[in-house]
N, C-alpha and C positions, 0 to 999 in steps of 0.2 A: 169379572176378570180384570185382574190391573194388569194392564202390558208393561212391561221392564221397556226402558230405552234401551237404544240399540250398544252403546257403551258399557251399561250394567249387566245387560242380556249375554254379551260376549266375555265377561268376568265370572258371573256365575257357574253359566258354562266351562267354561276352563276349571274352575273352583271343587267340583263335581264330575268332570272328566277324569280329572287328576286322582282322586280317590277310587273313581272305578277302577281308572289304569292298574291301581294295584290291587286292586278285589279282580281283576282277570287274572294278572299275574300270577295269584297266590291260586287262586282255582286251577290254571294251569300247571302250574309247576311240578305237578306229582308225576304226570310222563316223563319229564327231563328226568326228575327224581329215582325214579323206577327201579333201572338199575340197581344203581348204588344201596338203593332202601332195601330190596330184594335181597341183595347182596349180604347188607349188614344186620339184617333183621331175621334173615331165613322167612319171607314172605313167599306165601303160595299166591293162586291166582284170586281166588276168592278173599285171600289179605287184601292184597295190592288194589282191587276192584270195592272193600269196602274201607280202605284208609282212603280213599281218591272219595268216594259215593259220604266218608264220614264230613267232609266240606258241607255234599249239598244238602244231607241230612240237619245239620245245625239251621243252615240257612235256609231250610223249610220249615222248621219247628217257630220259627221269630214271623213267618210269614201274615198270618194274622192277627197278632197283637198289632205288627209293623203298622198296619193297613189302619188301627184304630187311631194309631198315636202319631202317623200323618197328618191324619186327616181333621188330631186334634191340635196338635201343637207344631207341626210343621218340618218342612224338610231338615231347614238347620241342627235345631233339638235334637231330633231325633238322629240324626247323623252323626253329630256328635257323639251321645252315648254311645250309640253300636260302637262303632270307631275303637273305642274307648276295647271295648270288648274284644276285640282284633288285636288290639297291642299285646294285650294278654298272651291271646291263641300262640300269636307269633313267638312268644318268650316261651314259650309251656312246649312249643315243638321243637325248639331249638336244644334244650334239655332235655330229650325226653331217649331215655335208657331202655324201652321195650315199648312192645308195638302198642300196647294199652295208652302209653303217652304219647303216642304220635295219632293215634284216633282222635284222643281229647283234645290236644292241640288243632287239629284239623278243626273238627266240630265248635270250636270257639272260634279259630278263623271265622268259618263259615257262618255263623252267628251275626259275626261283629261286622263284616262287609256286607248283610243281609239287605242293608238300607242302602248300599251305592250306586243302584240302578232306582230302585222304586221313589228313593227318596226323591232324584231330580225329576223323575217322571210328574210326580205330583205336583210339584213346584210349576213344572213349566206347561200343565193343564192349566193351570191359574195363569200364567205371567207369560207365554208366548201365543198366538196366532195358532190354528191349525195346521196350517201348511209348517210355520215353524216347527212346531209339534212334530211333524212328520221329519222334518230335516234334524233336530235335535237328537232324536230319538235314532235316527240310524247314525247317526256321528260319534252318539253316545257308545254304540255298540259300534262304532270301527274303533273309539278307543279302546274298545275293551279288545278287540283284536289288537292294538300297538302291546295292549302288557301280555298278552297271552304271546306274541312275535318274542317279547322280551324273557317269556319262561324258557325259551326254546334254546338255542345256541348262542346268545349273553350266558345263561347260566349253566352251560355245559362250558364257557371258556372259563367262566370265574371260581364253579366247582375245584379245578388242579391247584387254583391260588388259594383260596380262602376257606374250603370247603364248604357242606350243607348249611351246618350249625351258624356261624357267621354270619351267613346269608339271609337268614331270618331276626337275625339281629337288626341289620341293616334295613330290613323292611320294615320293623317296627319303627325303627326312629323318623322311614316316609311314613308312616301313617298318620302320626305325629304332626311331620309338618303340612299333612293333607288338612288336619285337625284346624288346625291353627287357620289356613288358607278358608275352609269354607266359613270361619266361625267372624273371617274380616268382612268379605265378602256377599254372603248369603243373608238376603232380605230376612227381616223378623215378620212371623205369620198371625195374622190378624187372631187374636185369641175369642171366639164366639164364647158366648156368655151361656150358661146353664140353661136348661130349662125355659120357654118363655112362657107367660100367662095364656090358656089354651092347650099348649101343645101336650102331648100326651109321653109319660116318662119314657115309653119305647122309641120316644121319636130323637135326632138331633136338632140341632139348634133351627137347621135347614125346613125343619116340617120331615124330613125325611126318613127312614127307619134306621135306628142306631146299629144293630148288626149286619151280620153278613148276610141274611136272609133273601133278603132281596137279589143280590149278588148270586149265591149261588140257583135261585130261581130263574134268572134270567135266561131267555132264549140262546140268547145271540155266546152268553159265557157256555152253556151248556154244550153248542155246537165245538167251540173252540178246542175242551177242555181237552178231548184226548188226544187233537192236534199238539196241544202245550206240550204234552205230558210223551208223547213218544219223538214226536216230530221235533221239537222244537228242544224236549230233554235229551232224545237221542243223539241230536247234532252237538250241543255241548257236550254228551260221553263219548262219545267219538273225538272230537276235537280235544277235549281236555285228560284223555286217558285212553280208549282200546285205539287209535289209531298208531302211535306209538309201539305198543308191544305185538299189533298184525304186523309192522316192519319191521321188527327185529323175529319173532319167533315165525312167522309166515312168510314174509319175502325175505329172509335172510341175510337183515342189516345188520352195524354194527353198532351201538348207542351211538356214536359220532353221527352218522348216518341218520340214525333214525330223529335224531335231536334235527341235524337238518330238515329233514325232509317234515317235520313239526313246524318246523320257522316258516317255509317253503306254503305249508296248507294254509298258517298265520298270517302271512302277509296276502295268501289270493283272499281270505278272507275279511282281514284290512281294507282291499282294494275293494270288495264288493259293497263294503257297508257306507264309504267314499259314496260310493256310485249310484245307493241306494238316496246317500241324503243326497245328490245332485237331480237325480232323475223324477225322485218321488211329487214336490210341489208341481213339477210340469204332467205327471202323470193323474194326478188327484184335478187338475184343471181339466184334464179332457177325461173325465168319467171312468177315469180307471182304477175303482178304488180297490182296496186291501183284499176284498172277497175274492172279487173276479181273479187278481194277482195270481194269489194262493192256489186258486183250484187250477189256474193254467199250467204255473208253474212246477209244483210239489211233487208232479208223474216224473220230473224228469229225474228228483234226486232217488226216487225208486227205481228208475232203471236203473242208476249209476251205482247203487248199492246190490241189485242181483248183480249187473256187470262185476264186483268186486266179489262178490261171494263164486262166481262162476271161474275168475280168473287164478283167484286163489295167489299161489305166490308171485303171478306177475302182476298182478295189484298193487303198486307202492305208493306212494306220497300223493305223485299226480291226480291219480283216483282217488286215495280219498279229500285233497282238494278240491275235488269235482263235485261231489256228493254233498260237502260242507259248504262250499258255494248255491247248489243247486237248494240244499234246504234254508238258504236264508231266505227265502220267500215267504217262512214262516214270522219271522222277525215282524212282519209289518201285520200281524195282530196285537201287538203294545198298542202302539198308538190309536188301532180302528177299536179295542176293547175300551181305553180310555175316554175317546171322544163319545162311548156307546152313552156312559152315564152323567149322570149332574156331575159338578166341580166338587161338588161336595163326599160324592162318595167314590170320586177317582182313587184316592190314595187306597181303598179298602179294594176297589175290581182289582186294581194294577196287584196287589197285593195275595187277592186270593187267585189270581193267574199264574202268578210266580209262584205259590206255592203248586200250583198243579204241578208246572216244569222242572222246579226242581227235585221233587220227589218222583218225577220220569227220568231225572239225571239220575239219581241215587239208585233207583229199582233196574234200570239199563245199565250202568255201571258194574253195581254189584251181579246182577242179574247173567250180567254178561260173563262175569267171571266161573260163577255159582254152576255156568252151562257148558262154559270150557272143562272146567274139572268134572263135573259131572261126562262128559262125556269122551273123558278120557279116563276116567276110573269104567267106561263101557267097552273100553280095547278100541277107540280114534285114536290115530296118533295125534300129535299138536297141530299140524294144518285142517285135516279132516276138523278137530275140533272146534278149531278156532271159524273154519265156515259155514259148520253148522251151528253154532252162537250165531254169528250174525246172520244166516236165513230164519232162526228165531225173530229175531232185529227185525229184519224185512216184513214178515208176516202182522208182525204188530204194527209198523209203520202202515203199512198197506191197510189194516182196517182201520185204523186212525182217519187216514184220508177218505175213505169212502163212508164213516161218520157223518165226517165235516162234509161231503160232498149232496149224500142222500137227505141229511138235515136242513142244508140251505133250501133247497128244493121249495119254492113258493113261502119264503121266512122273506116277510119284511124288512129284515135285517140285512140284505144279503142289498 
């Protein structure tokens, strides 16, 4: 471990913040989007739920190369290229004359931001303290709630100015100077030399096993995985897309409204991930770590999702801030799956976890859509439909947790 000084440590960060910011941004923005793409595309629900799910599909598919080329050549490198690939997406969406190009766009977005979380996570398994670790990491992810705040009613006032097209212009040229910023700032990563005399060609440099094998063999990721993948993927498809169109087609908002009340969930969420990096280092000193958290916490955002599915159209914004508040308890298996393994093969866990959660964004996303239409071509009308999609939701949330719950059960890990 080389610790960063506290001057470099606070650069970095910033450096790496900045680019998430806009890797939230651009994952959120398809509910503000909604509307108007609906509108001009003639999109059903199952469009709208796989252009939104075509983001975390790109940004699943990079998930473990991502993991190899962390861990081989390091945060900077590899940030850069993706990045690189984002610029793209954004330019390819902003032109794009039928829904086939607005997918593809999407899916190269999602690609090229794939390394804006994993990359610094890696970084600061090497270069910060645990407890930092722990503060880093929820900070990282309140950033990512300030650009998901910024998809919301920012780009619902700037849409009447400038419209969509434009907008994506505008984000390529940050991504750019996100570009620029990590590549002044961001340590260069010790390059480990091939092969050494002994070691066996399966192995890295570390003695350790070069693929994912190990990773997915492991107890403690096994326990996690379908926490990731519903819990933790559901709370981003909720936050980044059906929470929006249950306020407009279920509580009978107006997009102005529903754009609000997006900002409204962004910002309790904001606050929580604030409060995650203040409280967690005092929490981790008196024996409270990540497991216990999760298993106390997770019941509550399951009641608050039957509560919404029970309430139906008086369910708005409030509740599902609640929900998305309640499921950040999920959030703090990054750091406790990172600390699980050597330094060496962090970049490839952080890595094959994230692909778990995002491909729970894309299958919830889509899934969710796929369930509304489906069960309004069954004679529901749009609310009935839209409740029984998410008592789907709940159901799979619900065996998630009691997974993770029944698996910890006498796991050393825990």
């Amino acid at each position: 471990m080389t610790v960063l000084a506290r001057r470099t440590a606070v650069m970095v960060f910033l450096a790496f913040a900045f680019a998430y910011f806009l890797s939230a941004l651009l994952r959120a923005v398809t509910a503000t989007l909604a509307p108007l793409l609906t509108q001009e595309f003639s999109l059903h629900a199952r469009d709208l739920g796989l252009l939104s799910g075509g983001y975390f599909l790109g940004f699943a598919a990079t998930q473990l190369p991502l993991g190899r080329w962390l861990d081989r050549h390091g945060p900077r490198t590899v940030q850069l290229g993706f990045l690189g690939v984002a610029v793209a997406g954004c330019l390819v969406f902003s032109q794009a004359g039928n829904f086939s190009m607005l997918l593809a766009g999407r899916v190269l977005v999602g690609a090229g931001v794939s390394a804006c979380l994993m990359a610094p996570l890696t970084g600061y398994r090497r270069w910060f303290t645990p407890m930092a670790q722990m503060r880093a990491n929820a900070w990282m992810l309140m950033t990512g709630s300030t650009g998901m705040v910024a998809s919301t009613l920012p780009v619902q006032w700037l849409l009447p100015v400038a419209g969509w097209r434009p907008l994506f212009w505008g984000l390529a040229v940050l991504i750019v100077l996100a570009m620029v910023w990590v590549a002044l700032v961001v340590p260069a990563w010790p390059q480990a030399k091939n092969t050494e005399p002994g070691e066996c060609a399966g192995q890295s440099p570390h003695g350790l096993p070069s693929g994912y094998t190990v990773v997915w063999r492991n107890r403690y990721f096994q326990r996690l995985a379908p926490l990731g993948f519903f819990s933790y993927g559901g709370m981003v498809a909720m936050q980044t897309l059906w929470a929006g169109p249950w306020m407009q087609n279920v509580a009978g908002q107006s997009p102005q409204q529903a754009a609000a009340g997006l900002f409204w969930i962004n910002m309790a969420m904001l606050g929580t991930f604030w409060s995650w990096g203040m409280v967690n280092p005092w929490l981790l000193r008196r024996g409270l770590d990540a497991n216990r958290l999760m298993a106390w916490g997770l019941p509550s955002s399951l009641i608050v999702l039957a509560t919404i599915v029970a309430l139906g159209p008086q369910a708005g914004a409030g509740a599902w801030a609640l929900f998305c508040v309640c499921s950040t308890f999920v959030s703090l298996s990054l750091p406790a799956l990172a600390m699980t393994f050597p330094q060496a093969l962090a970049g490839r866990a952080l890595s094959a976890y994230n692909l778990v959660i995002f491909l729970g964004v894309f299958v919830v996303q889509w899934g969710i859509g796929l369930a509304i239409d489906g069960f309004m071509g069954a004679g529901l009308d749009t609310v009935a439909a839209y409740r029984a999609g998410m008592a789907l939701f709940l159901a799979c949330n619900g065996a998630a947790y009691a997974w993770f719950v029944l698996r910890g059960r006498g796991d050393n890990a825990c």
